[in-house]
C-alpha positions as CSV (number, residue, x, y, z in Angstrom):
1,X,5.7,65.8,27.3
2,X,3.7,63.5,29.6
3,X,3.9,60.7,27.0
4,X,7.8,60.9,27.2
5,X,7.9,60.5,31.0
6,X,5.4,57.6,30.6
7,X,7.9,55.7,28.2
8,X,10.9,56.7,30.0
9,X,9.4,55.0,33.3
10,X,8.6,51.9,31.4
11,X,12.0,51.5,29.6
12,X,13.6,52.3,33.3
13,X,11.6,50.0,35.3
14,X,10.6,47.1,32.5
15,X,13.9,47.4,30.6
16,X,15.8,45.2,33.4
17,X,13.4,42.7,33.5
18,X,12.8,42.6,29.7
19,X,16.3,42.4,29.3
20,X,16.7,39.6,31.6
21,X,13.8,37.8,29.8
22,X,15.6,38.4,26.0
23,X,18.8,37.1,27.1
24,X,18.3,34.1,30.0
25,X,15.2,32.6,28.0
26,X,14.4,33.7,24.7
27,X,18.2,33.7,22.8
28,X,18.5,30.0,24.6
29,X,15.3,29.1,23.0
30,X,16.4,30.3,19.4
31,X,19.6,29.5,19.5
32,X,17.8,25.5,20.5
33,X,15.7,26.3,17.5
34,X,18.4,26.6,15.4
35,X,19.7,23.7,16.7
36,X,17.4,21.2,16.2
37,X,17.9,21.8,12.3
38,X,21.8,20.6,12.7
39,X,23.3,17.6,13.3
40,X,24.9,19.2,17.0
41,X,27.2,16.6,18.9
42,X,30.0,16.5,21.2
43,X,32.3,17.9,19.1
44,X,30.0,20.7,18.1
45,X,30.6,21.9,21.7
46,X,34.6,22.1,20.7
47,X,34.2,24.1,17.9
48,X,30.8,24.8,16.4
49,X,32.0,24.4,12.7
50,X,31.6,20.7,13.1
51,X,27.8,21.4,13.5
52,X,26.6,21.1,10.1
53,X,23.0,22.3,8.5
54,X,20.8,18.9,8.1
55,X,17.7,20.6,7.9
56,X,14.4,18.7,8.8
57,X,16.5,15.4,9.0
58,X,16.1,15.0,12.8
59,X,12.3,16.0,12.9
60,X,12.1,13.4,10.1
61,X,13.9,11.2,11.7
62,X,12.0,11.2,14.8
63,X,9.2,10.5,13.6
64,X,9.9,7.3,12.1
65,X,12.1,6.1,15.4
66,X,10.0,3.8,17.2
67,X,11.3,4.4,20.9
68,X,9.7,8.2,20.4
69,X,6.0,6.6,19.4
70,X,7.0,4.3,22.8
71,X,7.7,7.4,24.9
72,X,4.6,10.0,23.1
73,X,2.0,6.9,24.3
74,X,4.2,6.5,27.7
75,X,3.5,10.3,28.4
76,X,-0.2,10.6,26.8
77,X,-0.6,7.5,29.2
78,X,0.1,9.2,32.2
79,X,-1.4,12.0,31.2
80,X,-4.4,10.4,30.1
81,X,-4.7,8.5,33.3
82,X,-2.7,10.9,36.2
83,X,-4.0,14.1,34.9
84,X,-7.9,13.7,35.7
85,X,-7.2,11.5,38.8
86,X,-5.0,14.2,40.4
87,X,-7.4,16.9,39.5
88,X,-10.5,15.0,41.0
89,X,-8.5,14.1,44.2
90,X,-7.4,17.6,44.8
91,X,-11.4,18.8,44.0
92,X,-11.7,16.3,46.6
93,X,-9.5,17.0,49.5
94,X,-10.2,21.0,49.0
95,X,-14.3,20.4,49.5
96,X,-13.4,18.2,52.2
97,X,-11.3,20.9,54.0
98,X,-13.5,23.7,53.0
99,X,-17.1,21.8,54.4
100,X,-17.8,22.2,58.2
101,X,-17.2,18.6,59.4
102,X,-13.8,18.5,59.0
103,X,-11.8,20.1,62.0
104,X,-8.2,21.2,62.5
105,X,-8.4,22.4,58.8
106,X,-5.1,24.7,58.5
107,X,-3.1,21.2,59.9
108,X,-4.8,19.5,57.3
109,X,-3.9,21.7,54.3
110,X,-0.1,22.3,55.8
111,X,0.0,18.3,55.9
112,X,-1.4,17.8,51.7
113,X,0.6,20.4,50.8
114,X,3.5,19.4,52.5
115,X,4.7,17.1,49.9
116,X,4.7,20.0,47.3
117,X,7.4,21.3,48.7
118,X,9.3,18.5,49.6
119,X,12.4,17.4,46.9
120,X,11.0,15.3,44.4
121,X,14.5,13.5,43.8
122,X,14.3,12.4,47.7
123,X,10.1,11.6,47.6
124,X,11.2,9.2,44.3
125,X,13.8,7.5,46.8
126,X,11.4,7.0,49.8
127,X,8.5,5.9,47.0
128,X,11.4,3.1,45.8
129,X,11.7,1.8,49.3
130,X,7.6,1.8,49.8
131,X,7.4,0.1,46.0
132,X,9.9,-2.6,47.1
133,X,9.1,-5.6,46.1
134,X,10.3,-8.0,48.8
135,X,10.8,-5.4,51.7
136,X,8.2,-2.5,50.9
137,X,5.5,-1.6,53.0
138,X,2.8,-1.4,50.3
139,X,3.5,-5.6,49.7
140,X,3.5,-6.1,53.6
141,X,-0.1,-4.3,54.0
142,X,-1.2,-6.2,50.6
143,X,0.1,-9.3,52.3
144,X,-2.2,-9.1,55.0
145,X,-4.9,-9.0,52.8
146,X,-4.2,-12.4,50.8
147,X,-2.3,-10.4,47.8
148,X,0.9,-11.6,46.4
149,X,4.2,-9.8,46.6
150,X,4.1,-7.2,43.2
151,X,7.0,-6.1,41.2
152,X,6.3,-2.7,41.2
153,X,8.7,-1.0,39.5
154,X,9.7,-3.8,37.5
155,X,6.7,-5.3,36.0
156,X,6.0,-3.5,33.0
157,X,2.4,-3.6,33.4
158,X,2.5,-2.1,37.1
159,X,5.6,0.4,36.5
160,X,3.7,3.3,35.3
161,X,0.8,3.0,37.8
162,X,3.0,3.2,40.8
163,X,4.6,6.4,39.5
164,X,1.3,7.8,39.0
165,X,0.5,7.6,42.3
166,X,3.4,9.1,43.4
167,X,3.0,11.7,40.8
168,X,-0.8,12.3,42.3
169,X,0.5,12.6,45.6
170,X,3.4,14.6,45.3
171,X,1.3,16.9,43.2
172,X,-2.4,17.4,44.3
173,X,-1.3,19.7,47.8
174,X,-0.7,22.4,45.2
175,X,-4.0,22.2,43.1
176,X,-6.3,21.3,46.2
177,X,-4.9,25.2,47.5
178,X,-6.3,26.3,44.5
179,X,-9.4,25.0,44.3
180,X,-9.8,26.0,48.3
181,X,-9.2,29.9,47.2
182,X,-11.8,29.0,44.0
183,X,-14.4,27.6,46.8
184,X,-13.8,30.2,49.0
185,X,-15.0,32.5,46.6
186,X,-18.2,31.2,45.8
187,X,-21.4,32.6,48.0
188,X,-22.8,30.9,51.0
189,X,-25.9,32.7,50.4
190,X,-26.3,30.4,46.7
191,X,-25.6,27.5,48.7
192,X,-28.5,28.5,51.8
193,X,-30.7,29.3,49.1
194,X,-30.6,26.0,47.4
195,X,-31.0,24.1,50.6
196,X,-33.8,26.0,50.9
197,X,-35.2,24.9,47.7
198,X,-34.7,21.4,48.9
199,X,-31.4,20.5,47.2
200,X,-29.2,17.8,48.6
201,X,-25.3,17.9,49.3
202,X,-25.0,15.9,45.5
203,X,-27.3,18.7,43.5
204,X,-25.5,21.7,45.6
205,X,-21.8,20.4,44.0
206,X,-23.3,19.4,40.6
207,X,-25.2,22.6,40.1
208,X,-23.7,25.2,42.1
209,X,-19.9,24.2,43.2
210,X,-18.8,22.6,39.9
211,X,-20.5,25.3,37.5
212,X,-18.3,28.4,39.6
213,X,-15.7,26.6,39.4
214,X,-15.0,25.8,36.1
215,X,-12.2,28.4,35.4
216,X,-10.5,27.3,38.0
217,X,-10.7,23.9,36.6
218,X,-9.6,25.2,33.8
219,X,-6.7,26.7,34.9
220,X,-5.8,23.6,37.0
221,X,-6.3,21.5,34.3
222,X,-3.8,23.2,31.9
223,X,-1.3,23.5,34.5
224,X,-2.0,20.2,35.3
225,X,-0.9,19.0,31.7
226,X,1.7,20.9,31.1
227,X,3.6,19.3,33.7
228,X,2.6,15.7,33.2
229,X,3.5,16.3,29.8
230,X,7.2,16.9,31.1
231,X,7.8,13.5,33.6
232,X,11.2,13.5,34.2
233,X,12.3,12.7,37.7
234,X,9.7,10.1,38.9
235,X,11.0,7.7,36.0
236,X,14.5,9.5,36.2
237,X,15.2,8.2,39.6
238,X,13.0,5.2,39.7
239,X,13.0,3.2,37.0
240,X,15.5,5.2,34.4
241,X,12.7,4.7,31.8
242,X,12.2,0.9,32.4
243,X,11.3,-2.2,32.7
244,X,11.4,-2.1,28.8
245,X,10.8,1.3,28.4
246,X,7.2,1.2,29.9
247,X,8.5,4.2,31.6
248,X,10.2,6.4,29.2
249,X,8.7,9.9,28.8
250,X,9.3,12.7,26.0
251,X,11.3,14.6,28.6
252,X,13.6,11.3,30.0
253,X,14.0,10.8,25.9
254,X,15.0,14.1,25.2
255,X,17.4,14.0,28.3
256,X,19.2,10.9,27.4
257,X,19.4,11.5,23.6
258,X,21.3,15.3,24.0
259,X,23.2,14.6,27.8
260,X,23.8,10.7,27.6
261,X,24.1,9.9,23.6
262,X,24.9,13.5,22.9
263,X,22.6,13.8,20.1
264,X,22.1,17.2,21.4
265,X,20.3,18.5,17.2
266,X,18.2,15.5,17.6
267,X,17.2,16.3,21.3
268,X,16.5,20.1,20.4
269,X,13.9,18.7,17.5
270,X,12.4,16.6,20.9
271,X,12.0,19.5,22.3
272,X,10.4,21.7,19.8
273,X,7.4,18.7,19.4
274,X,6.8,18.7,22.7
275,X,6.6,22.1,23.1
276,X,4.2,21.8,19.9
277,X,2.1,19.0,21.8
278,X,1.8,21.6,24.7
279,X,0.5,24.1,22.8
280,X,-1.8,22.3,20.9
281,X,-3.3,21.0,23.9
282,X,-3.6,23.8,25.5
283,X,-5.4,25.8,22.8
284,X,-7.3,22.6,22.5
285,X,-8.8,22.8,26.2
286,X,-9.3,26.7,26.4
287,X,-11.7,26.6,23.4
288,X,-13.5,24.0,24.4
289,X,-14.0,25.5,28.2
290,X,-15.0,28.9,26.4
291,X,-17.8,27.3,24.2
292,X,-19.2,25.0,27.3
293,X,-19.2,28.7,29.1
294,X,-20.7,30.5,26.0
């Protein structure tokens, strides 16, 4: 039967994969699921009969524990704040690129997307020598300029800022590539036409660039907060959540609860809201694109 050669293809060539899939990601994620409903410590990992049912205890209990609230408004902060910022700066740098007064254009894109690639353990270190407060070179330009030596990364109120620049610059190489392949399909002939109509370089983005681009925004915008909804390393690596925990994400919460307190129950339950806060956000932000598109 051709309908048994069709399934027997699939099983052969999908059954690997799918198999792969079942047992690397989705038995981890259960078995975390299951989990976060037990009080799992160190000396669960001896001998799992120390790990014992507590049912919603730990979801309960995070949500009264104050240092979560500190770390949900730390990562809706830079999310907030970072997300929009690195989207408009990568919008920015991929028209730039993309418009004919800007020459050498394939140097320019290797150079912003350069720091994509680059190892975001060793870009925190050289961003910790740059945010230095006595020897940096951010304070020495600010210093010619009349402006006081800054604390960076250990003033509470500056802390978070400087790692959202970092995280913007790290970051928007990869988004501004996407927006260039979004741009790149868009017509010149809309573009000639509206020029022709007697629309300036301000109407042609409002009314022509941003409209065709808006599910690629879209998708930029959800990739974009998924992973500023999981800051680890920045804050890992730069501050270790402080000065006074004005650094201290969901993800560097998480981390230290299950691999430095090893509350690893309680860390799983971490896990499961953020993954909740993802998802809700996400959902969030596709409906509302589809009903501006309807």
């Amino acid at each position: 039967m051709p309908g048994d050669g069709r399934t027997r293809a699939l099983v052969v060539f999908l059954g690997p994969a799918l198999a792969a899939i079942g047992l690397f990601f989705f038995v981890p994620v259960l078995a975390a699921f299951i989990m976060s409903f037990t009080d799992f410590d160190i000396y669960s990992l001896g001998d799992f009969r120390y790990a014992r049912f507590v049912g919603l205890r730990n979801y309960l209990q995070l949500f009264e524990d104050p240092l979560f609230w500190k770390a949900m408004g730390n990562t809706v902060y830079f999310l907030i704040v970072g997300g929009p910022l690195s989207i408009a700066v990568s919008l920015g740098a991929a028209v730039l690129l993309q418009s004919r007064l800007v020459r050498f254009q394939s140097f320019f894109r290797f150079v912003y997307f350069a720091p994509v690639v680059t190892t975001l353990v060793a870009v925190a270190i050289v961003w910790r020598f740059i945010y230095h407060p006595r020897f940096g070179l951010l304070n020495f330009f600010l210093s010619l300029v009349g402006v006081h030596m800054i604390d960076w990364l250990g003033d509470p109120h500056w802390a978070m800022p400087a790692i959202i620049v970092l995280a913007i610059w790290k970051n928007f190489g990869y988004n501004m590539i996407i927006f260039i392949a979004g741009l790149q399909n868009i017509p010149a002939s809309m573009y000639e036409a509206a020029s022709i109509d007697g629309a300036n370089a301000w109407q042609r983005f409002r009314r022509i660039t941003l409209p065709l681009l808006a599910p690629t925004t879209v998708f930029i915008a959800i990739i974009t907060m998924i992973g500023y909804f999981q800051l680890f390393a920045e804050p890992y690596v730069m501050t270790q959540g402080g000065p006074l925990n004005s650094t201290l994400s969901i993800v560097l919460l998480m981390y230290q609860q299950g691999f430095r307190w090893w509350n690893m129950g309680y860390s799983a339950a971490i896990a499961f809201v953020l993954f909740a806060c993802i998802l809700v956000v996400s959902v969030i932000q596709t409906r509302l694109q589809r009903g501006r598109g309807e």
